[in-house]
C-alpha positions in Angstrom: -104.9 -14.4 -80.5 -108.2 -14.4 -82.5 -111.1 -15.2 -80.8 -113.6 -17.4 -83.1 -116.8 -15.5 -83.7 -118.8 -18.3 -82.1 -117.7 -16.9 -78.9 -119.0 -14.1 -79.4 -122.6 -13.5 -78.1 -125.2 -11.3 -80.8 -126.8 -8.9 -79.3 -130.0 -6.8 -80.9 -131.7 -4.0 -79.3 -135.4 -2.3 -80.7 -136.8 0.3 -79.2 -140.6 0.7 -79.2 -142.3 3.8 -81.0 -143.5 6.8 -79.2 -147.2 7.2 -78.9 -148.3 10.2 -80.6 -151.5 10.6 -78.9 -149.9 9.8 -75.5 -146.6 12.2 -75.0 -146.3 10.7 -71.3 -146.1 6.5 -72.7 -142.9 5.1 -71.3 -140.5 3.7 -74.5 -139.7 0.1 -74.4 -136.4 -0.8 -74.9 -135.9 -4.9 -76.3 -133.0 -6.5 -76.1 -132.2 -9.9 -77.6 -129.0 -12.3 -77.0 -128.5 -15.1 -78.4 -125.3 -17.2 -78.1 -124.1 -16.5 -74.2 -121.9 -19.2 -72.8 -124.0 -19.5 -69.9 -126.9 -19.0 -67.6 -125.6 -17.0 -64.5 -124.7 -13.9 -67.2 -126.5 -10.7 -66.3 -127.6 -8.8 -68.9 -126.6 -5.0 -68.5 -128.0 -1.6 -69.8 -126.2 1.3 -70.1 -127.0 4.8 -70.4 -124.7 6.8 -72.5 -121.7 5.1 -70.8 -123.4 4.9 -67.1 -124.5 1.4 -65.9 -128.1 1.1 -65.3 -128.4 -1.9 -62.1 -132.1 -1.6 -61.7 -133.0 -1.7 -65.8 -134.1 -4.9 -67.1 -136.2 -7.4 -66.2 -134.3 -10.9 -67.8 -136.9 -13.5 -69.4 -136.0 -16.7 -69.1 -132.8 -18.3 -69.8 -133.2 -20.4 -73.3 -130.6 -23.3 -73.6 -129.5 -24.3 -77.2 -126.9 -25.8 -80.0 -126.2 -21.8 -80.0 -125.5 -21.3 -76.2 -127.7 -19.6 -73.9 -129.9 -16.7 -74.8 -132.3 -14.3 -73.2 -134.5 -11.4 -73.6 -134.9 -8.3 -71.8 -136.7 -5.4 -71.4 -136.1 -1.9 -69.8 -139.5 0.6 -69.7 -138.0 3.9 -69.5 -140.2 6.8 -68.8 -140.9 9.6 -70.4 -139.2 12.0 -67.9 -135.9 9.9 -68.2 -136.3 9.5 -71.7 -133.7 11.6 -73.7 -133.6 11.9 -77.5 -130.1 12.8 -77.3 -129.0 10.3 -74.9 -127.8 6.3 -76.2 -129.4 3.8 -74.3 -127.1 0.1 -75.1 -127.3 -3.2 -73.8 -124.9 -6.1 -73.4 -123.5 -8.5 -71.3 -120.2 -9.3 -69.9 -118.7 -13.0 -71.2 -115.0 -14.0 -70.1 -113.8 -10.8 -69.0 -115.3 -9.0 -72.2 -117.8 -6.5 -72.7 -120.3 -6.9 -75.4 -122.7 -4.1 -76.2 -125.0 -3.4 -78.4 -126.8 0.7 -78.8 -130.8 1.5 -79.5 -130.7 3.1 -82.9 -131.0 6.8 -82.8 -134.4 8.6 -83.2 -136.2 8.4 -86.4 
């Protein structure tokens, strides 16, 4: 069956960019979602395809027409910050896993 695309949650992910002067500045990782059915969803980071549990701090649950939606962010430091690696972030909603990935390095 074909699920409507109101059901399913957007999801946008920006990265911070690397301080020249300051090699050892931990990236910021951003992610927005919008459009969650309801306030008890985690939001979930992944790196490459390995769950991250203690990444993300959640802001504050915002209730609208849309749904729910939330922002989160995940400071990863430079010594577990890999150019090569894909950081994503998503959220599970009725059984399905949404995810979104950091764009790749400039």
């Amino acid at each position: 069956f074909n699920k409507s695309s109101s059901d399913v949650p957007s999801i946008q992910v920006f990265k911070s960019v690397k301080a020249s002067q300051d090699p050892e500045s931990p990236r910021l990782l951003v992610c927005l979602l919008k459009g969650l059915k309801s306030a008890d969803q985690q939001v979930l980071w992944w790196l490459d395809d390995a769950p991250m549990t203690s990444a993300g701090a959640v802001g504050p649950w915002v209730e609208s027409e849309w749904g729910y939606s939330a922002t989160s962010v995940w400071e990863v430091s430079a010594a577990y910050w890999r150019p090569t690696s894909s950081y994503w972030c998503g959220t599970i909603q009725e059984g399905h896993t949404y995810r979104q990935k950091v764009c790749s390095e400039d």
